[in-house]
DRENVEX-286869 format. One record per residue: x, y, z of N, C-alpha, C, O, CB in turn; residue in one letter. Coordinates in steps of 0.02 Angstrom, whole numbers, plus 32768, in hexadecimal, padded with zeros to 4 digits. Glycine has a CB too. Layout:
REM DRENVEX-286869
XYZXYZXYZXYZXYZA;...
//
This chain:
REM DRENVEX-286869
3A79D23B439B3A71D23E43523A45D204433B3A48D1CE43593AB6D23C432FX;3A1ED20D430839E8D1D942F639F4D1AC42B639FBD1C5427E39A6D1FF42EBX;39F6D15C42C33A19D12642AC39E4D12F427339ABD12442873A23D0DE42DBX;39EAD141423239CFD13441FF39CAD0F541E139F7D0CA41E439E4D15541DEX;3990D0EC41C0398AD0A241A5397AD0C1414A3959D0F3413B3935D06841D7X;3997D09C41243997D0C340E2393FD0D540C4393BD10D40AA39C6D08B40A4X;390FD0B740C538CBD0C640B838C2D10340D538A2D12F40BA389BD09540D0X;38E1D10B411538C3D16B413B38FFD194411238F7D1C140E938D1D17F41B9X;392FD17F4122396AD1CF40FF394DD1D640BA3947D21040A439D9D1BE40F1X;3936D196408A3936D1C4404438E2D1D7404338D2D1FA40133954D18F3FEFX;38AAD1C54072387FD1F540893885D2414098385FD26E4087386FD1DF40B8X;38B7D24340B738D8D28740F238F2D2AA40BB38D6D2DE40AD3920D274413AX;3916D29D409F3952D2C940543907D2DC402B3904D317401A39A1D279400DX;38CED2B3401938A6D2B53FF1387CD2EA4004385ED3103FDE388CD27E3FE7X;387DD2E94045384CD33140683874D351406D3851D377408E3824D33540ACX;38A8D36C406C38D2D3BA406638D0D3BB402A38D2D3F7401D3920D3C84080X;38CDD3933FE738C0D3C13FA33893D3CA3F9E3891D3F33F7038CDD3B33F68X;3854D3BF3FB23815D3B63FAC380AD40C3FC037EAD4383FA337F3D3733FDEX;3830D40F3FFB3811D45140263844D49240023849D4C640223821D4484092X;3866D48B3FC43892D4AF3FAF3864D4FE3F7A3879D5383F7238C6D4723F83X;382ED4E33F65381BD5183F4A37FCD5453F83380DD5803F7F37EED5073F13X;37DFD53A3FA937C7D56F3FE63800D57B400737F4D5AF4026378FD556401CX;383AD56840133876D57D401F389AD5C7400338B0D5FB401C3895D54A400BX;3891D5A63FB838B1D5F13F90388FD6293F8538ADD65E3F7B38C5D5E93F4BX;3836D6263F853802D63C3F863803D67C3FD437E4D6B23FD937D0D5F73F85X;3829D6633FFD382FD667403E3851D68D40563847D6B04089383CD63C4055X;3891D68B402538C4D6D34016390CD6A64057390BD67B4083388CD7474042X;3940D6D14037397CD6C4405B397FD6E340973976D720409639B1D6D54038X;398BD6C240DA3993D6D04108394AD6D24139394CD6EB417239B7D70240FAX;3915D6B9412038E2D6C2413138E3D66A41633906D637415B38ADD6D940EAX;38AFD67A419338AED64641C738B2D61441A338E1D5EE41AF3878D64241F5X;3885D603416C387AD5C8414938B1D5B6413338B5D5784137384FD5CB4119X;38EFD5D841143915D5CF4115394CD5B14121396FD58C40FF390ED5DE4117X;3953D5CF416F3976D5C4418A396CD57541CB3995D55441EB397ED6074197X;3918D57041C33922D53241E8392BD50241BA394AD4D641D938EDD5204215X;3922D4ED417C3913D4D541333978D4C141463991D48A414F38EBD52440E1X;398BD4E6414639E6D4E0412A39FAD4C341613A1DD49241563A1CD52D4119X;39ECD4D641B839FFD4B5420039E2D46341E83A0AD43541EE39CDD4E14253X;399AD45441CC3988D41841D639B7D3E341A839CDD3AC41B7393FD41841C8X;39BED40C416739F7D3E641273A32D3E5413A3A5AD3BF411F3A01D40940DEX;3A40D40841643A9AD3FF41623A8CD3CA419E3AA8D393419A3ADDD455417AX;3A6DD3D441C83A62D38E42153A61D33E41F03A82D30B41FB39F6D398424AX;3A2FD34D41C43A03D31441AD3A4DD2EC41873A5ED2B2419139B5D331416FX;3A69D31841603AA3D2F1412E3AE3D2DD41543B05D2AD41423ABDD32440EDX;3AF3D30341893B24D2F541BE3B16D2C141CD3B3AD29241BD3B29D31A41F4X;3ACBD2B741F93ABAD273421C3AC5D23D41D43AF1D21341D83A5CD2734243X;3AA2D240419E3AA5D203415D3B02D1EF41473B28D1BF414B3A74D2304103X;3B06D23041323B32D22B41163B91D24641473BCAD23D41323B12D25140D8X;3B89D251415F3BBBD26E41973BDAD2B341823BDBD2CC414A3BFCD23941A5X;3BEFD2C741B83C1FD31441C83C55D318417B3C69D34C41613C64D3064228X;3C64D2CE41623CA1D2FA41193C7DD2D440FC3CA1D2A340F03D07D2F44108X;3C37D2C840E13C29D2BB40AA3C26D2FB40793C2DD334408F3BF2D29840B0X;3C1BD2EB402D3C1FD32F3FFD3BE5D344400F3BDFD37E40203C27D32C3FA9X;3BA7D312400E3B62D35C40133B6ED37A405A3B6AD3B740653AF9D33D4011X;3B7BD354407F3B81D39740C63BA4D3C140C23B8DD3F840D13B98D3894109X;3BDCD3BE40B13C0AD3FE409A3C02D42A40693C0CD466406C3C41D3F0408AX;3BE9D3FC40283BDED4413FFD3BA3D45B40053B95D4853FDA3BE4D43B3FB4X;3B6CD44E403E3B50D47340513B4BD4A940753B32D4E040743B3FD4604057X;3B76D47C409F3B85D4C640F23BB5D4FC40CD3BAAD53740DB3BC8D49D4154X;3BE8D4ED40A13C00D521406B3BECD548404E3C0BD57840383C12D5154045X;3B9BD53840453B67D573401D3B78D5A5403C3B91D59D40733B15D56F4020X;3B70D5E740233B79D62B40443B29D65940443B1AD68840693BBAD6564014X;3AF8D6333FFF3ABAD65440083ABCD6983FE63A88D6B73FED3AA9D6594051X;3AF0D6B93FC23AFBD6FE3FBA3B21D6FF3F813B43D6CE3F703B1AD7213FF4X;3B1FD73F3F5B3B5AD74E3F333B9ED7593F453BA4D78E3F643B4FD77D3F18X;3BCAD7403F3F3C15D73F3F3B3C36D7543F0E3C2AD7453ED33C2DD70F3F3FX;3C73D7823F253CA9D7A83EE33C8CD7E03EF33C69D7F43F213CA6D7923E85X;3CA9D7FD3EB63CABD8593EAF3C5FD84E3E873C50D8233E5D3D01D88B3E70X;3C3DD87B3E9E3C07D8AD3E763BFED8EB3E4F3C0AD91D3E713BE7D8BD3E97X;3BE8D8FA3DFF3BE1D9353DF53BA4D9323DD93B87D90B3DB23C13D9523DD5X;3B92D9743DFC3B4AD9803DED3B38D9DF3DC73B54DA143DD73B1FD96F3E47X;3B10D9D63DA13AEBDA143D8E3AAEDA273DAF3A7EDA243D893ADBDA113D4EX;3AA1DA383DE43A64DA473E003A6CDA773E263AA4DA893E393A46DA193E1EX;3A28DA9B3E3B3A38DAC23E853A34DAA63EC03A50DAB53EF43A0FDAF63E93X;3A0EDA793EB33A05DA573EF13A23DA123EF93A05D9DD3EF139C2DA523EFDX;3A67DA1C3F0C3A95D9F93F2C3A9BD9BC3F443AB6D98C3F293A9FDA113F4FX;3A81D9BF3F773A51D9963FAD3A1DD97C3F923A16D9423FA73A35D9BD3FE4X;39EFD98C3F6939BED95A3F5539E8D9303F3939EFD8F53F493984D96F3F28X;3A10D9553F013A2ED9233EC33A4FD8E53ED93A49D8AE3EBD3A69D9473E96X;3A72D8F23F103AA7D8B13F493A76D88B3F543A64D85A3F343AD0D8C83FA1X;3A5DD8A43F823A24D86B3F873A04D83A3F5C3A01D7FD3F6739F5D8833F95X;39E9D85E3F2439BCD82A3EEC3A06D8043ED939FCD7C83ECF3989D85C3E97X;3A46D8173ED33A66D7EA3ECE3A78D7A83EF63A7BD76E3EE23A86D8053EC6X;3A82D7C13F2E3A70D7963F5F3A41D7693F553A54D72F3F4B3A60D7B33F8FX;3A06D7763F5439B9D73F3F4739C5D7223F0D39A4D6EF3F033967D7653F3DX;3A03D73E3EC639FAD7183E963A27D6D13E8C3A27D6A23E643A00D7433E67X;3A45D6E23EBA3A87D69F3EDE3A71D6893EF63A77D64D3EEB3AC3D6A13F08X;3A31D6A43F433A0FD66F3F6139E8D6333F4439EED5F63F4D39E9D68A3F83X;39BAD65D3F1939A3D6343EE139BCD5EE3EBA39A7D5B53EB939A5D65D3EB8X;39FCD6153E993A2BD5D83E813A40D5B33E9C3A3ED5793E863A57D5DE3E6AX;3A5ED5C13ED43A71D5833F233A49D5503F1D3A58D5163F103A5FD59F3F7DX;39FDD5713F2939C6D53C3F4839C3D4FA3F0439BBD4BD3F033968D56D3F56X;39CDD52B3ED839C5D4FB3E9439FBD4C13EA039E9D4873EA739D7D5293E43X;3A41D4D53EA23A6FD4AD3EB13A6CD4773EEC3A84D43E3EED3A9DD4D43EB9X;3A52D4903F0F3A2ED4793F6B3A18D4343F563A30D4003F6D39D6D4B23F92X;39DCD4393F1E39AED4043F0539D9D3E43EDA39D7D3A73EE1396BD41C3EE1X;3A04D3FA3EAD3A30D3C33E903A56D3943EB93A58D3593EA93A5FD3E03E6AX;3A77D3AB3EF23A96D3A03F273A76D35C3F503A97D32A3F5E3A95D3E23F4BX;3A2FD3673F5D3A1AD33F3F9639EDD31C3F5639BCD2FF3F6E39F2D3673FE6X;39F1D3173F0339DDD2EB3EFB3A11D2B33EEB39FCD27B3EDD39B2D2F83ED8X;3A5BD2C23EEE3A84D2A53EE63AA1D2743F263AC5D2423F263AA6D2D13ECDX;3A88D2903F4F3A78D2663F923A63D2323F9D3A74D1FB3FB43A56D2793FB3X;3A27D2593F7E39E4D1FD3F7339EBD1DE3F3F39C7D1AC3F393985D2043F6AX;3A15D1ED3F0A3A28D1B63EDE3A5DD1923F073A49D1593F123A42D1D03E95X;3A87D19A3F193ABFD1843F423AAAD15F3F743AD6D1373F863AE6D1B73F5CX;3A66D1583FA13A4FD13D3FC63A3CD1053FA93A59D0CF3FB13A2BD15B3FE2X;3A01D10E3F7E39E3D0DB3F353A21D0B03F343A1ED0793F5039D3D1093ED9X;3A53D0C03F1B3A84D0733EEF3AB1D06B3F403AEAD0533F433AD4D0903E86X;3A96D07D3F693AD0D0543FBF3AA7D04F3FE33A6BD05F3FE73B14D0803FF3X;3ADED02B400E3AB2D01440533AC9D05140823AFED06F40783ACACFBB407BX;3A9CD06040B73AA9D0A140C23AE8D09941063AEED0C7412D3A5AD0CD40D4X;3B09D06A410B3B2CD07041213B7DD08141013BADD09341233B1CD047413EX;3B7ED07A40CB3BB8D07D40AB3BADD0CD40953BD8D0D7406A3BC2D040406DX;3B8ED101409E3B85D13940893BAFD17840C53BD2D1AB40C43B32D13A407EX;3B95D15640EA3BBCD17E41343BFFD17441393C22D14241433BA3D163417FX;3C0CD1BA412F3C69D1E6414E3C60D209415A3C55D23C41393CAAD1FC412FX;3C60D1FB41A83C79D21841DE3CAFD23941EF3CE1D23B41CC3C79D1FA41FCX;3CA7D25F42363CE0D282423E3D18D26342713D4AD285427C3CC9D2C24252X;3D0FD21742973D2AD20842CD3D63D1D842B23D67D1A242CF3CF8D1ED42FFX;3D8DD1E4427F3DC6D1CE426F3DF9D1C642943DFDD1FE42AC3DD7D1E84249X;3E2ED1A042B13E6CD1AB42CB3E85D1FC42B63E8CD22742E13E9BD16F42ADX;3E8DD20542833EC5D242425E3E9ED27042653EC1D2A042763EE0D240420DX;3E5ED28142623E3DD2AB42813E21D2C042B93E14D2F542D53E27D2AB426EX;3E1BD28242C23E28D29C432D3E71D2AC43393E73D2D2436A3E18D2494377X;3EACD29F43223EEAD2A7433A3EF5D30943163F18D33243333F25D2594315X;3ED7D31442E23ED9D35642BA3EB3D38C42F73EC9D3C542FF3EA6D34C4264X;3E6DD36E43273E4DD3A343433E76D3B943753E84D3F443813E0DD394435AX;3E94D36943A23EBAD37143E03EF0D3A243BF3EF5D3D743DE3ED8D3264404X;3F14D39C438D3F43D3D2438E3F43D41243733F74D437436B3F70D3C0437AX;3F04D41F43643EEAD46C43453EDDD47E43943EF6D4B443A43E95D4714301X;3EB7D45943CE3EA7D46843F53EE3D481442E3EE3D4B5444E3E7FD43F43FBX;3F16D44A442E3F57D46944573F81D49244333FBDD48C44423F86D4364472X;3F76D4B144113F9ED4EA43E93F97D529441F3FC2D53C44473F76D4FE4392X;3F57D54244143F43D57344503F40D57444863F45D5A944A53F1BD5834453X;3F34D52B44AA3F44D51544F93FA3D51744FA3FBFD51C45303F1BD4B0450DX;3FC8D51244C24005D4FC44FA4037D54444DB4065D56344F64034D49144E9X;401BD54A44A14058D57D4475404ED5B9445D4074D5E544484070D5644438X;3FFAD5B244634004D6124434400BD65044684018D68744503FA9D63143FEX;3FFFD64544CE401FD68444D44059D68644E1406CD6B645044008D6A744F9X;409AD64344C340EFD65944BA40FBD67144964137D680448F4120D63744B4X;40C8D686446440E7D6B2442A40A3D6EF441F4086D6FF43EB40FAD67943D5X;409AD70744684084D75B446540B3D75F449140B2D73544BF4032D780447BX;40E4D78D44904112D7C344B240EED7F044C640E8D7F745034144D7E3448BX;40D1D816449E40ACD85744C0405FD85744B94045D83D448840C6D89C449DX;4038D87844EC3FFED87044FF3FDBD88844C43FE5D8C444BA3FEFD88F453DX;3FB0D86944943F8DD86C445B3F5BD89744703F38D88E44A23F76D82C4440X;3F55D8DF44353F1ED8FF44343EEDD8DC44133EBAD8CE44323F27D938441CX;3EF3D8CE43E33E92D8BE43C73E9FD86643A43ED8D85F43903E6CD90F4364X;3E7DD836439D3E78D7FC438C3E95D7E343553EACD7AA43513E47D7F2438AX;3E95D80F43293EB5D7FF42EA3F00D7EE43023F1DD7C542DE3EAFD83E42B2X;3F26D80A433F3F73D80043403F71D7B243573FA1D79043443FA1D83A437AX;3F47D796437A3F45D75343983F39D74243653F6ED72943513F1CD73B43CEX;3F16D73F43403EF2D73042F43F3FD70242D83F4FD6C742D73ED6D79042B7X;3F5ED73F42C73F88D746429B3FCFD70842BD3FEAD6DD429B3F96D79F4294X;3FD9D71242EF4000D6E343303FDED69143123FFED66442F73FDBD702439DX;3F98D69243233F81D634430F3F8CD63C42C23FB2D61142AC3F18D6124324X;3F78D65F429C3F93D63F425A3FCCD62A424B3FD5D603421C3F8ED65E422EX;4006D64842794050D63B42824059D60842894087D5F342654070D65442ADX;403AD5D642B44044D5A042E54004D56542B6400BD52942BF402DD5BE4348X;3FCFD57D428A3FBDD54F42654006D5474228401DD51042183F6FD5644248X;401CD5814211404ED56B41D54079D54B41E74087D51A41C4406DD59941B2X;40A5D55A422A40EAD52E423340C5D4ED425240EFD4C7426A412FD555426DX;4095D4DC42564077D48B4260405FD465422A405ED428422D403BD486428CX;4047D48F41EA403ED45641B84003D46A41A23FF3D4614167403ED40B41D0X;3FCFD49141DB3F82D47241DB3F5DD49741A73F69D4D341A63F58D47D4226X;3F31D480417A3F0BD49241643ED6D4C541743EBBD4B541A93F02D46B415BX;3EBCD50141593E8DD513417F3E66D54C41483E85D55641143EADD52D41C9X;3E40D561414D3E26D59C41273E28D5DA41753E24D5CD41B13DC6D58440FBX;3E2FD61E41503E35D66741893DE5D67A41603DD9D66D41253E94D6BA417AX;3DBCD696418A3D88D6C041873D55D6AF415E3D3AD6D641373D9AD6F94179X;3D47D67241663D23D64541393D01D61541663D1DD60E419D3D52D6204105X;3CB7D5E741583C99D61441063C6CD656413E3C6FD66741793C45D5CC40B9X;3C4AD667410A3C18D6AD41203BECD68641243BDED65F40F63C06D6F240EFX;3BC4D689416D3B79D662417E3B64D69D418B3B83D6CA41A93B6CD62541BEX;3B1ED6A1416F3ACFD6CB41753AB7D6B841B43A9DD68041B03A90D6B74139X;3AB5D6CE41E53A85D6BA42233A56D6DC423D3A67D6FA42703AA1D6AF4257X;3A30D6E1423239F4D726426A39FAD75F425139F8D78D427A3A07D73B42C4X;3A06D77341FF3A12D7B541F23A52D7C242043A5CD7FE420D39E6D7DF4210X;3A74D7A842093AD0D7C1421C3AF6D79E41EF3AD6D77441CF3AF5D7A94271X;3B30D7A141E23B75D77741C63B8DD75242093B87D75E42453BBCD7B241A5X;3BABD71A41E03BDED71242343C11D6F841FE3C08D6E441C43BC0D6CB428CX;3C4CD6FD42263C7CD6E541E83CAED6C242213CCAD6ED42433CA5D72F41ABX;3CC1D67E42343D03D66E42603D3BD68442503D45D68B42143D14D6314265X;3D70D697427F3DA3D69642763DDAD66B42603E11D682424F3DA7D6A64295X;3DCCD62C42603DEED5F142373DB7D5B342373D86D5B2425D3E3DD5D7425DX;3DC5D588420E3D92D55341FA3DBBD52141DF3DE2D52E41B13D5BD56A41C6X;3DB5D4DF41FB3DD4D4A641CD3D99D49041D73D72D49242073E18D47741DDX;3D96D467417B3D57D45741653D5CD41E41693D26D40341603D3FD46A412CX;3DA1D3E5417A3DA6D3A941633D8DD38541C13D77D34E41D13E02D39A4137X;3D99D3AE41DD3D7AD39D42333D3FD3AE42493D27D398427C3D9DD3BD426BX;3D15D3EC42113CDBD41542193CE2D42F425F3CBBD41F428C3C96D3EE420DX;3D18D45A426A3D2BD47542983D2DD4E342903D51D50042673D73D445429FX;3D17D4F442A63D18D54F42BE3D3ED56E42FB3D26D56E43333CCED56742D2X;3D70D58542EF3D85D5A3431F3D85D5FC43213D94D62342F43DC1D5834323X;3D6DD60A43693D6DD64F43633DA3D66543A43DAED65043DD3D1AD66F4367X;3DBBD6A043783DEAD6B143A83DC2D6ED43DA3D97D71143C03E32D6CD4380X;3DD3D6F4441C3DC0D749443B3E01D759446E3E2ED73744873D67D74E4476X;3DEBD7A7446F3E09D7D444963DEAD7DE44CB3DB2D7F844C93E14D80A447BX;3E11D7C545163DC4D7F845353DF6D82A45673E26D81A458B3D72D7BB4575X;3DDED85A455E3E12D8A1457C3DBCD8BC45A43DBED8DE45D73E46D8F1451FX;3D74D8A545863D59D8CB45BE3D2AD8A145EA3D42D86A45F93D33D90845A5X;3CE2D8B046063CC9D879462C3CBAD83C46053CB6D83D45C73C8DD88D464EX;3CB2D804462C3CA3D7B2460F3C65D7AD45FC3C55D77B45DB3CABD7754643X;3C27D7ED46103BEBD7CF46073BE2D7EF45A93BC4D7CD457F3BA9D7EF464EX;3BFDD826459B3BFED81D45463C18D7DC45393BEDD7B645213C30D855451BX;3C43D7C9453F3C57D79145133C4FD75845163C6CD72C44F53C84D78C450CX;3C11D75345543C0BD70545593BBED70345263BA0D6D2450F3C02D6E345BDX;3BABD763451E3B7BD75E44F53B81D75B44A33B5BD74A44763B59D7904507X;3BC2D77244A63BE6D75644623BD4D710443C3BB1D702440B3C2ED74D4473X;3BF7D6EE44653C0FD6B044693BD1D67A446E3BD7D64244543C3ED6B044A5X;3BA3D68A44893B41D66E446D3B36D69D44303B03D68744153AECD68744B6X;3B43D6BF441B3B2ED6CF43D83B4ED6A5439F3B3CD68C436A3B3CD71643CCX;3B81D6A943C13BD6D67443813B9ED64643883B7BD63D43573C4CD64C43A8X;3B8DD62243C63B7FD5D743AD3B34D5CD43843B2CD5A643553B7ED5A343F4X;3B12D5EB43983AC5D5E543763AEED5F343343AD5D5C643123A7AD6254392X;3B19D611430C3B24D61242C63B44D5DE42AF3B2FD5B942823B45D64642B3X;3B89D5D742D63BBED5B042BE3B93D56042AF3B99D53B427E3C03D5B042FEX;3B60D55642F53B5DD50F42ED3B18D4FF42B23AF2D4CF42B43B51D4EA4341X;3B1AD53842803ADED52A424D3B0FD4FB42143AF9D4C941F73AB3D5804225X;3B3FD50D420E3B90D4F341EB3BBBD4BD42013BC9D48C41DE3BC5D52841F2X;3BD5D4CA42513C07D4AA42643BE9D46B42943BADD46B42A43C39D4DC4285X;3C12D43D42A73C08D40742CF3C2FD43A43313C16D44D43653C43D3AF429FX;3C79D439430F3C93D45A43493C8ED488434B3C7BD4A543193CC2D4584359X;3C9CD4B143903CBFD4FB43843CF4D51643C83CEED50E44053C77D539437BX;3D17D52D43AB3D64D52243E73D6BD58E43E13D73D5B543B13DD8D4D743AAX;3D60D59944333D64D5CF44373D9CD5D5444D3DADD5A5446F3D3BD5EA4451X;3DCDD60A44473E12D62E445F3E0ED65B44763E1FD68C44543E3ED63D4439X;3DF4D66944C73DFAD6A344E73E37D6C444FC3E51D6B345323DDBD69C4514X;3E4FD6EC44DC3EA6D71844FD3E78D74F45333E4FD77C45293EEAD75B44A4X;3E96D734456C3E82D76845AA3EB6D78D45B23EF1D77A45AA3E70D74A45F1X;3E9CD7D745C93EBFD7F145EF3EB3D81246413EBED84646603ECFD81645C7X;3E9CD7E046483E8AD7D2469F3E57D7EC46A73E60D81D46CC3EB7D7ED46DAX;3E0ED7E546933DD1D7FC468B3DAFD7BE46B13D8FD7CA46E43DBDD80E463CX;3DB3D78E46A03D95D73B46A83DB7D71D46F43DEED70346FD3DB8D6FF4659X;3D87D72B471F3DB4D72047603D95D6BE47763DB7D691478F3D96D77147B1X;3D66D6BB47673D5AD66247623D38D64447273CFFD63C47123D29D647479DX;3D94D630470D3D99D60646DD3D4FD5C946C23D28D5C446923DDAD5E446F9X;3D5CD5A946FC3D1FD57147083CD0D58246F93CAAD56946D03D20D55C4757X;3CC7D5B047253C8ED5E1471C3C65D5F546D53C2ED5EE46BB3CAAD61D4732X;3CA6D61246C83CAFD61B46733C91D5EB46583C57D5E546423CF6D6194652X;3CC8D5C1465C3CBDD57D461A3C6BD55C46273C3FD54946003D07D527462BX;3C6DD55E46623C38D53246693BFAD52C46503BE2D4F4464B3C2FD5324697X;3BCDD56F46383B92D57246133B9CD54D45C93B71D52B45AE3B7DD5BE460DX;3BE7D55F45AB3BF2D540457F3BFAD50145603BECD4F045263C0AD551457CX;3C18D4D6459B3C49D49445863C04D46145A83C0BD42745B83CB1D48C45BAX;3BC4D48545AC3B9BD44945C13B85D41D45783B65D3E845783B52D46645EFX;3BA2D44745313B9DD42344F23BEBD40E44E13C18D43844E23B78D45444B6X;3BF3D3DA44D43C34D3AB44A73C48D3E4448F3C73D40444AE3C23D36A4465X;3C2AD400444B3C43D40044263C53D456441B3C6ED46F43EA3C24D3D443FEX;3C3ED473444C3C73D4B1445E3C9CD4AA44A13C8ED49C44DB3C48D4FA4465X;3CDFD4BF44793D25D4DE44AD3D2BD4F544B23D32D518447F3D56D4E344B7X;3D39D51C44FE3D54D55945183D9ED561453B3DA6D54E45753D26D56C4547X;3DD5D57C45143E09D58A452C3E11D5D945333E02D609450F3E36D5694507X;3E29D5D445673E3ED61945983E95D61645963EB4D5E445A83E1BD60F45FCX;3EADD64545833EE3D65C45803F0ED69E45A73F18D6D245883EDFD65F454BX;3F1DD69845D63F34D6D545F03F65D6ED45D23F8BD6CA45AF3F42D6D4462CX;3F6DD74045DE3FA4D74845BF3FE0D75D45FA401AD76845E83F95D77C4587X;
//
């Protein structure tokens, strides 16, 4: 990660508003876009850290209309859309309020007092035990062999409530490559994603899964903690993990059932 000295970050914040009108010009979801939002959410992580407010209420953007829609048109689908672009729009506007509130905040500090981070005692002690939840306890409480993901689903939310933990279910909605991706749980205060799977058929879908999760998840998240429930499909464990865990900051747990 790159040691900022305060003259370059409020340079760096100054060139992502700078590049904001060819951004919106550029349309939602469009490359420009999307490398524009990977470079701002990196850039403010590295300045400002993993729980500062602009990193979060950025990676929180959704880029889209949210809630119920009613529309008079025939065309459906156009109408969503321009809604869509008219939120994108407004985001970006907000985007620039956002990262100029940054560089004022830089302006009156020294840029060391600006950074919060994520490597707290209580938050390293919060990952380790989001993380042994699924390594030690969630398959004592499947009895019977789970048809589709949502029942495991439903099992870890069990085991986040009787622990305390904080978390958001199916949140937020990231835009990636023309797709949605949405995690199956998210704590925002660790910038952590966890996805749960099923695997009942071969390993090579889901290890192709599981590179798609990450090229999305990590436009948002710092971590990401996968929950594989096998049902004896995955014959080397190691094998497995291994393309994966050559990055920190994805986990792979394998769960037999």
């Amino acid at each position: 990660m790159k040691k900022w000295d305060k003259k370059d970050a409020i340079n760096a914040i100054q060139n992502l508003i700078d590049q904001i009108p060819d951004v919106r010009k550029s349309g939602r979801k469009s490359q420009n876009h999307m490398r524009w939002l990977a470079n701002a959410l990196r850039l403010l992580e590295e300045i400002f850290g993993a729980n500062s407010r602009y990193y979060l209420t950025l990676a929180n953007f959704s880029w889209q209309q949210t809630g119920q829609m009613i529309f008079q048109s025939w065309d459906i689908e156009g109408a969503i859309e321009e809604r869509h672009e008219s939120a994108f729009r407004e985001q970006m506007n907000q985007a620039s309020g956002l990262l100029l509130a940054a560089k004022d905040h830089l302006d009156n500090s020294e840029i060391s007092e600006v950074y919060e981070g994520k490597n707290t005692p209580d938050e390293t002690s919060e990952l380790f035990k989001i993380i042994n939840l699924g390594a030690n306890k969630l398959r004592k409480i499947i009895r019977e062999i789970p048809e589709k993901e949502k029942d495991i689903q439903d099992k870890y939310e069990d085991l986040l409530v009787a622990n305390d933990i904080e978390y958001s279910r199916e949140f937020p909605h990231i835009e990636y490559s023309s797709k949605q991706y949405v995690p199956d749980f998210s704590f925002q205060k660790i910038n952590l994603a966890v996805e749960i799977k099923l695997c009942k058929k071969d390993e090579k879908g889901l290890i192709a899964q599981l590179n798609d999760d990450i090229l999305a998840y990590k436009t948002v998240f710092r971590n990401i903690l996968f929950i594989i429930y096998d049902l004896g499909q995955i014959r080397d464990e190691d094998s497995f993990k291994s393309s994966f865990e050559t990055n920190p900051d994805i986990i792979i747990q394998i769960i037999k059932h």
